[in-house]
LOMILO-603179 format. One line per 2 residues: their letters; for each residue y negated, z negated, x of N, C-alpha, C, O, CB. Coordinates in Angstrom, 2 decimals. Glycine has a CB too. Layout:
N
A> Y,Z,X,Y,Z,X,Y,Z,X,Y,Z,X,Y,Z,X; ... $
***
This chain:
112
XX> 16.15,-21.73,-44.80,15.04,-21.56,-43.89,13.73,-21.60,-44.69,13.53,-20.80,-45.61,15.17,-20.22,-43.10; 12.89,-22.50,-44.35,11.56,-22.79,-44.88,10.63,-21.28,-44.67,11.01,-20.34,-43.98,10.88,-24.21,-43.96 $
XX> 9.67,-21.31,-45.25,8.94,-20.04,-44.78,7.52,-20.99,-43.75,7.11,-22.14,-43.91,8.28,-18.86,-46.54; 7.11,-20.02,-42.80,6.00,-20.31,-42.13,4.84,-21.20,-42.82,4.48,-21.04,-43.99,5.54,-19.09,-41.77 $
XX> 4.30,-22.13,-41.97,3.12,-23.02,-42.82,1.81,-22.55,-42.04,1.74,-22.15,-40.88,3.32,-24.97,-42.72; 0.61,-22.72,-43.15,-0.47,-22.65,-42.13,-0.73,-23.45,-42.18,-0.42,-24.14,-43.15,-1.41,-22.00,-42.04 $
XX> -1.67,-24.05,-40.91,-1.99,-25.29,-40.08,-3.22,-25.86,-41.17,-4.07,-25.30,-41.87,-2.56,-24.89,-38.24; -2.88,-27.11,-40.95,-4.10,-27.60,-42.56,-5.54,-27.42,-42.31,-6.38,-27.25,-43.19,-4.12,-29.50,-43.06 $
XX> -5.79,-27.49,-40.82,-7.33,-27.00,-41.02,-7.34,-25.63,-41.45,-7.79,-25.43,-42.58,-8.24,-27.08,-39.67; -7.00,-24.81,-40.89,-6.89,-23.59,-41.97,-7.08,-23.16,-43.23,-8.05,-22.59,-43.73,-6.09,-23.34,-42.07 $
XX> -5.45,-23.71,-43.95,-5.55,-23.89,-44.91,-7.04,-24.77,-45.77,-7.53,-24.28,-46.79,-4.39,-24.31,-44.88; -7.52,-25.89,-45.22,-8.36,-26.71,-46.08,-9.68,-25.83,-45.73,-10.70,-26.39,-46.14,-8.40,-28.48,-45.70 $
XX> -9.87,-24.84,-45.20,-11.12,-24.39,-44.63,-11.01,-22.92,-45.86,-11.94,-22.47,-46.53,-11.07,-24.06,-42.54; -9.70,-22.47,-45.84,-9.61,-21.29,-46.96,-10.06,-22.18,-47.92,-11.17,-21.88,-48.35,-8.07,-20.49,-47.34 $
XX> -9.49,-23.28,-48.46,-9.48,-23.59,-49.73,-11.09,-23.64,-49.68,-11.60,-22.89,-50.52,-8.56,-24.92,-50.17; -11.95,-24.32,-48.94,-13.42,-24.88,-48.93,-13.68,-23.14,-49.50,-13.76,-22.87,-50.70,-14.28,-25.66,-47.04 $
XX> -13.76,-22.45,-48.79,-14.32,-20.80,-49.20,-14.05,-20.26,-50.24,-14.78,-19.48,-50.85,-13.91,-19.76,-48.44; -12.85,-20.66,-50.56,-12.36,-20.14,-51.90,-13.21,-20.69,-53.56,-13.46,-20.02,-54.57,-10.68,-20.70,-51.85 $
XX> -13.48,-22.12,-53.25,-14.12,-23.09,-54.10,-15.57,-22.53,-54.23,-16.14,-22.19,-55.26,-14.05,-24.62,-53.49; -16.21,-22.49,-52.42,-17.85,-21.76,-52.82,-17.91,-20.87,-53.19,-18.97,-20.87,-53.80,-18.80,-21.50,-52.03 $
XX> -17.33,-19.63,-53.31,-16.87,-18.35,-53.58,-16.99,-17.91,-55.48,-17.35,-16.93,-56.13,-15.18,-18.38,-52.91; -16.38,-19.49,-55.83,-16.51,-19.53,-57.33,-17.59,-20.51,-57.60,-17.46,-21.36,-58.48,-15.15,-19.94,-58.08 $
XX> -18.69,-20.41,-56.85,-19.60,-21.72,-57.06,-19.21,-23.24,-57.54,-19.99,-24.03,-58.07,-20.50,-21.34,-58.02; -18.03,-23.43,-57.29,-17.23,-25.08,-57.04,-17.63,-25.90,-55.64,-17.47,-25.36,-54.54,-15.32,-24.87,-56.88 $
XX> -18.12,-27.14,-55.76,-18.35,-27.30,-54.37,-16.93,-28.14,-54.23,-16.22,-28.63,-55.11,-19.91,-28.10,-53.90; -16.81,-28.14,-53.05,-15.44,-28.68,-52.53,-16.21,-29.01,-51.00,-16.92,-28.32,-50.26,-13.85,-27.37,-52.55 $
XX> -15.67,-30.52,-50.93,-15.97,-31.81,-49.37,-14.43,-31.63,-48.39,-13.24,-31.61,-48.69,-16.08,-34.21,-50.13; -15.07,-31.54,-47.30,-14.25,-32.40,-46.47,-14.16,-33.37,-46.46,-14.83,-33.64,-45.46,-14.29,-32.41,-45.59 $
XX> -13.66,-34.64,-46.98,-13.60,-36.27,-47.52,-13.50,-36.70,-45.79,-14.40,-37.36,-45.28,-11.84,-36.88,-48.83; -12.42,-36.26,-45.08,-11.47,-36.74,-44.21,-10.75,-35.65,-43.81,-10.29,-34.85,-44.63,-10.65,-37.74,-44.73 $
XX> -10.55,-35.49,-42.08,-10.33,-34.84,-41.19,-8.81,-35.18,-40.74,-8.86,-35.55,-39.57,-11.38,-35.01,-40.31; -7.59,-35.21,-41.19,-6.69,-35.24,-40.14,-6.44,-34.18,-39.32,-7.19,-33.24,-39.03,-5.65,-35.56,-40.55 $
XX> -4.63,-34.56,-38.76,-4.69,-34.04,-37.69,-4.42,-32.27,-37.97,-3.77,-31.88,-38.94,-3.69,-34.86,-36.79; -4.96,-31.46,-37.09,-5.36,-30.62,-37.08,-3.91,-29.53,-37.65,-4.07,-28.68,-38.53,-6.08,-30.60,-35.81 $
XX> -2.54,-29.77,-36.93,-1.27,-29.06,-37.22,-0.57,-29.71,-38.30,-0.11,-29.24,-39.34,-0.37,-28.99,-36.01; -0.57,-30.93,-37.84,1.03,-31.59,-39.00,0.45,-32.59,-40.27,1.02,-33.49,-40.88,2.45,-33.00,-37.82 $
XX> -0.96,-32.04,-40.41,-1.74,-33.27,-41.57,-1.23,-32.73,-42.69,-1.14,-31.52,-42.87,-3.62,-33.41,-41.76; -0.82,-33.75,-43.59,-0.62,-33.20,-45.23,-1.95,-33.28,-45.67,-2.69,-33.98,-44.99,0.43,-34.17,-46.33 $
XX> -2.68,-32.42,-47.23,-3.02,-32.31,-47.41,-3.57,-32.72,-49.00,-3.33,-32.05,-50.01,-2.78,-31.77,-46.76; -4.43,-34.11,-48.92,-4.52,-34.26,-50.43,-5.85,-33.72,-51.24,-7.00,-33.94,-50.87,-4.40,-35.76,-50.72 $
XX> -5.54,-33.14,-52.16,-6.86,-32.41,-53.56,-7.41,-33.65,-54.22,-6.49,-34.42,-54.50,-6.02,-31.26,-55.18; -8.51,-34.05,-54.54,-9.17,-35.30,-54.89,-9.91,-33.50,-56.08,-10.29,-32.36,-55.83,-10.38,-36.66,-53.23 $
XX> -9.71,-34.35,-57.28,-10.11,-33.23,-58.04,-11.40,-34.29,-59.01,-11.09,-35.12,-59.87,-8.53,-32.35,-59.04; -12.32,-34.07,-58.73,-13.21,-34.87,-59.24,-13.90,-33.80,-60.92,-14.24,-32.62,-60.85,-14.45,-35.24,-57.74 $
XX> -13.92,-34.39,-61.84,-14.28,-33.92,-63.12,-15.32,-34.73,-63.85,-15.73,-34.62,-65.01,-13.11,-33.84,-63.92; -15.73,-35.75,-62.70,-16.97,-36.77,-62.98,-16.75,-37.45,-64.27,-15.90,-38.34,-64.26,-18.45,-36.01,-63.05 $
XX> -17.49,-37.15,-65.66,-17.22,-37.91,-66.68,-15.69,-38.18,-67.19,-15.11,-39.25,-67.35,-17.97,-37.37,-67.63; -15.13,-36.56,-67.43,-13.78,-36.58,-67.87,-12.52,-37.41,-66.44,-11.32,-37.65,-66.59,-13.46,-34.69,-68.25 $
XX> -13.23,-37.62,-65.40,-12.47,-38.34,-64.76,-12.05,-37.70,-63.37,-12.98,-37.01,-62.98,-11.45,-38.63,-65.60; -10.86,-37.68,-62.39,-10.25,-37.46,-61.40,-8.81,-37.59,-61.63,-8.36,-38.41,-62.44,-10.73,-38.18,-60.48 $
XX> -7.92,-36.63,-60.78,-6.55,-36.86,-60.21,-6.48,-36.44,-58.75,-7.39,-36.10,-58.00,-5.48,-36.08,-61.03; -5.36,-36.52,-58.57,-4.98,-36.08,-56.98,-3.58,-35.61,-56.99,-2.56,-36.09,-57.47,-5.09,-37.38,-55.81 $
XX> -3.92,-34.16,-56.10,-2.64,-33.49,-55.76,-1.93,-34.00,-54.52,-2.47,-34.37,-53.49,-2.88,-32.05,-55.58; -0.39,-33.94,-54.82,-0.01,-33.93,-53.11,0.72,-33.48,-53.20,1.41,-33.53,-54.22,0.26,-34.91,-52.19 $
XX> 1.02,-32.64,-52.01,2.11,-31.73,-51.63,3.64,-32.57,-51.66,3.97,-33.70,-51.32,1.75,-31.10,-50.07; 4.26,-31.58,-52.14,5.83,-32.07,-52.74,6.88,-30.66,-52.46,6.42,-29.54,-52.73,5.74,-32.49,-54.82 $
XX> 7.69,-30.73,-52.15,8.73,-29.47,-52.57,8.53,-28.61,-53.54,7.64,-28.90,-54.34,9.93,-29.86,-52.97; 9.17,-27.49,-53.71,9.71,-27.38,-54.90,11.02,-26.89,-55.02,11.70,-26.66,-54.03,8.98,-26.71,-55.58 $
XX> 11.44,-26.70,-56.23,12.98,-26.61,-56.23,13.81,-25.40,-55.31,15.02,-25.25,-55.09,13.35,-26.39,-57.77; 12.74,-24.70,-54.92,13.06,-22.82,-53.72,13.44,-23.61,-52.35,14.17,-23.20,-51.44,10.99,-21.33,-53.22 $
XX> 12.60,-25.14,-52.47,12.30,-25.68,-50.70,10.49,-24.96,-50.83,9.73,-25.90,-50.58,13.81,-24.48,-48.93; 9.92,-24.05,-51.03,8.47,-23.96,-50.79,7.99,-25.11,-51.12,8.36,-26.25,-51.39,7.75,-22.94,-51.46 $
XX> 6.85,-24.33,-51.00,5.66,-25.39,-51.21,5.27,-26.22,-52.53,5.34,-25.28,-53.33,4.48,-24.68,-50.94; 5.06,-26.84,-52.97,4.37,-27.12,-54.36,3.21,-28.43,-54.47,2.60,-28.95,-53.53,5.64,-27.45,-55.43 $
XX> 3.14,-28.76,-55.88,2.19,-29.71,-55.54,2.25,-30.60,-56.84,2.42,-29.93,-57.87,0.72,-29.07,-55.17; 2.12,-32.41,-57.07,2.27,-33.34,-58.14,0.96,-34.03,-58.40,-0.02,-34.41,-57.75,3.35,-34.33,-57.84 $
XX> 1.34,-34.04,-59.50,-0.17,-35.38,-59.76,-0.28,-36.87,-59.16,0.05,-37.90,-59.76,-0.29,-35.88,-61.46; -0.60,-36.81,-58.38,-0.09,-38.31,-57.70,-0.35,-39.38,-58.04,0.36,-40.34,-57.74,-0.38,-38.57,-56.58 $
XX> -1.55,-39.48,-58.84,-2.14,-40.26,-59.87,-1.63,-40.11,-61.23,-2.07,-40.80,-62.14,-3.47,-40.00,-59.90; -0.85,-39.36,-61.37,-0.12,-39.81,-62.79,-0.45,-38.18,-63.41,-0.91,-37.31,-62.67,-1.05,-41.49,-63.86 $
XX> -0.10,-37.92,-64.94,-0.10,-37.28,-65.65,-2.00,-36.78,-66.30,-2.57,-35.71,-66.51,0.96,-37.97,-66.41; -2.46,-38.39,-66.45,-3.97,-38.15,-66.82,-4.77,-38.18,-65.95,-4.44,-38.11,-64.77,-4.51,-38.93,-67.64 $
XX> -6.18,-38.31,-66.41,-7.12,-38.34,-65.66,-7.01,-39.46,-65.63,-6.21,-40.04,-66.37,-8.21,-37.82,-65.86; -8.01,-40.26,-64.52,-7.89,-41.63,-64.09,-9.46,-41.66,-63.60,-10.04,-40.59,-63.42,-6.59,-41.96,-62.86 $
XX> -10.15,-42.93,-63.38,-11.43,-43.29,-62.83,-11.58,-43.00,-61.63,-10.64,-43.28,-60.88,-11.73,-44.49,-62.92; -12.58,-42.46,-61.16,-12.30,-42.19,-59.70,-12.07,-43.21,-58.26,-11.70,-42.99,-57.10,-13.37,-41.44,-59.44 $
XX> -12.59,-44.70,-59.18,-12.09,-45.67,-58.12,-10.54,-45.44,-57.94,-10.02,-45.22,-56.85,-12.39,-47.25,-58.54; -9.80,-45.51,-59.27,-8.60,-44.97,-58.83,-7.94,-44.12,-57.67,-7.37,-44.45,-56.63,-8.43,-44.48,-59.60 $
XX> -8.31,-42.66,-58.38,-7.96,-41.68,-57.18,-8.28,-42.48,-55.89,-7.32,-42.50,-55.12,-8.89,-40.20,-57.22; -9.43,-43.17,-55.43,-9.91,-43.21,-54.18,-8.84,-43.94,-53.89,-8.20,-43.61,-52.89,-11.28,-43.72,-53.86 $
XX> -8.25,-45.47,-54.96,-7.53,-46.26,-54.05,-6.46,-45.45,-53.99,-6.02,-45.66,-52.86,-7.24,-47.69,-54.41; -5.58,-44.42,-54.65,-4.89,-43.95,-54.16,-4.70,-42.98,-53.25,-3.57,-42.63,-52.92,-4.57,-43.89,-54.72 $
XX> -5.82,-42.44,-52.74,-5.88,-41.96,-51.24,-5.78,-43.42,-50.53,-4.87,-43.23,-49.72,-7.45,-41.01,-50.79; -6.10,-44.47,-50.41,-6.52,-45.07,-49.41,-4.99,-45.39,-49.22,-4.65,-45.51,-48.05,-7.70,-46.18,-49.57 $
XX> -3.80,-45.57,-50.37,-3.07,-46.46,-49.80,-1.94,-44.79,-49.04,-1.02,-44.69,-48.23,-2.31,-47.92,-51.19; -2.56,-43.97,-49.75,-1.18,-42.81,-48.75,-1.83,-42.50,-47.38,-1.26,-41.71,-46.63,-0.79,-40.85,-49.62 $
XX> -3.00,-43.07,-47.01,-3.54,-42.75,-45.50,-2.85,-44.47,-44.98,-2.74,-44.71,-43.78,-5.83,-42.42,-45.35; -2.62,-45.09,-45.60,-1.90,-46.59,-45.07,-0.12,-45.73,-44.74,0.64,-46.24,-43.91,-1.90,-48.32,-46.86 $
XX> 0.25,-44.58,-45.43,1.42,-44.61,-45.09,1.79,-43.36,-43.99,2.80,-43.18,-43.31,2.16,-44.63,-46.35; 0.74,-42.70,-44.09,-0.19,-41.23,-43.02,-1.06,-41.09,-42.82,-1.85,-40.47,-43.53,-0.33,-40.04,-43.18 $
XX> -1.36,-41.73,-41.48,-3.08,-41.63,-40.97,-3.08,-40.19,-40.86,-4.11,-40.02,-41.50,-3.64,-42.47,-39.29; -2.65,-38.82,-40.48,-2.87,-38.03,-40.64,-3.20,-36.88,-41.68,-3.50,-35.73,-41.37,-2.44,-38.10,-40.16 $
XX> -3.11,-37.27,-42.71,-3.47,-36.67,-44.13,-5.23,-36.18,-43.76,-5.90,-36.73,-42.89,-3.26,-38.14,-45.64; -5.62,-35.29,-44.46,-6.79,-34.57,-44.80,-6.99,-35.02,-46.08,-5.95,-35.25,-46.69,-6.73,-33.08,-44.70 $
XX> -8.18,-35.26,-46.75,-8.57,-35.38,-47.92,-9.98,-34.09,-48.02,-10.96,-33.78,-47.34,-8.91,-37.07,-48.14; -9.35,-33.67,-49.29,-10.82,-32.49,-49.71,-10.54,-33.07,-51.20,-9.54,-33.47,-51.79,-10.64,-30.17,-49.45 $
XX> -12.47,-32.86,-51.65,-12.46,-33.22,-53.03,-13.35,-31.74,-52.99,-14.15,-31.23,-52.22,-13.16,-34.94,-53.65; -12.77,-31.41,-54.17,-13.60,-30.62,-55.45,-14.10,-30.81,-56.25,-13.45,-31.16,-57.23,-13.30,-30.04,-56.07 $
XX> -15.03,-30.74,-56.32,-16.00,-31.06,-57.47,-16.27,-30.17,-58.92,-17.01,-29.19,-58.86,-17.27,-31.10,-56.79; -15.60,-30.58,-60.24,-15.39,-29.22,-60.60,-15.32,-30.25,-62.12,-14.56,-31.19,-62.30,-13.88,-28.06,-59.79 $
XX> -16.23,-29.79,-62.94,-16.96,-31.18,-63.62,-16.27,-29.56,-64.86,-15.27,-29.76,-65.53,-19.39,-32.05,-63.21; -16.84,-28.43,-64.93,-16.71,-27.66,-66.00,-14.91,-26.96,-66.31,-14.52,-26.10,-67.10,-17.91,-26.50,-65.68 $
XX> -14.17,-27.80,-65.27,-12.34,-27.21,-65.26,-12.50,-25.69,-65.35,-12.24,-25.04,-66.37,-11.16,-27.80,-66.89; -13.00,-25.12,-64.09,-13.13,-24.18,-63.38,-12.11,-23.48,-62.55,-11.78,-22.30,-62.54,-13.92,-24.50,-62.81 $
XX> -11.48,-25.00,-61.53,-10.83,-24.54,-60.44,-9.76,-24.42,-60.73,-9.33,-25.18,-61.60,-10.88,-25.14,-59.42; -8.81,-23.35,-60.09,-7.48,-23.42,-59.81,-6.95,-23.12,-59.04,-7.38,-22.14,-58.43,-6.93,-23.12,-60.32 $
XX> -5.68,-23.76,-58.58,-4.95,-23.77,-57.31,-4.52,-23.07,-56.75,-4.47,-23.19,-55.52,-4.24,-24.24,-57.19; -4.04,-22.11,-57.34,-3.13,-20.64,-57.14,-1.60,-21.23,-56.58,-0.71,-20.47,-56.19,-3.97,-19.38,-55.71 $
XX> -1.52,-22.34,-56.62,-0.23,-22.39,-56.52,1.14,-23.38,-57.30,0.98,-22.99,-58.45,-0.31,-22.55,-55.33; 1.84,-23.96,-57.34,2.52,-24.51,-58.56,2.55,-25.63,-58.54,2.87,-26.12,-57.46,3.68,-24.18,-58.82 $
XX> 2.35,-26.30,-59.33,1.99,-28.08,-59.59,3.33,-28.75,-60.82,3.40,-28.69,-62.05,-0.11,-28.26,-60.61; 4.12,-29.29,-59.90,4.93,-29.90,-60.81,4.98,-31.20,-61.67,5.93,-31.40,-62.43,5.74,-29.92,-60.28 $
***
């Protein structure tokens, strides 16, 4: 049995508060759908670069989260095309970027 999810606007609206909270700004990129949107992290680090999280399992069945862009940082045209092509495979996905140039932020939760 999975444990309870919160609904991604929710969730992406904590995360937005959580980010200003530590003076990180964090965007709403993109709005999906309000209950069943997955949720991708566009982690912008400007010079040193960008990756992107996406939600994945983890080995419990919870929640977790991968580099979807790979292991490094990458250019941010990158990241972008790789949002563009996982909204080609889920128009419902949310995109939030953080903006977080000094590696400030963290997730609070586990990134495999």
């Amino acid at each position: 049995m999975t444990a309870p999810r919160l609904k991604a606007e929710i969730w992406v609206t904590a995360m937005i508060r959580q980010c200003r909270s530590a003076d990180i700004d964090a965007y709403l990129v993109r709005r999906g759908d309000e209950t069943a949107g997955s949720v991708l992290l566009k982690i912008n680090r400007f010079d040193a670069g960008c990756f992107v999280l996406t939600p994945t399992f983890a080995p419990d069945g919870g929640r977790a989260w991968m580099r979807g862009t790979g292991p490094e940082m990458v250019p941010e045209a990158d990241a972008d095309a790789y949002i563009q092509r996982q909204l080609g495979y889920d128009p419902d996905v949310w995109v939030l970027e953080i903006e977080d140039p000094k590696d400030n932020w963290e997730l609070g939760e586990t990134v495999i």
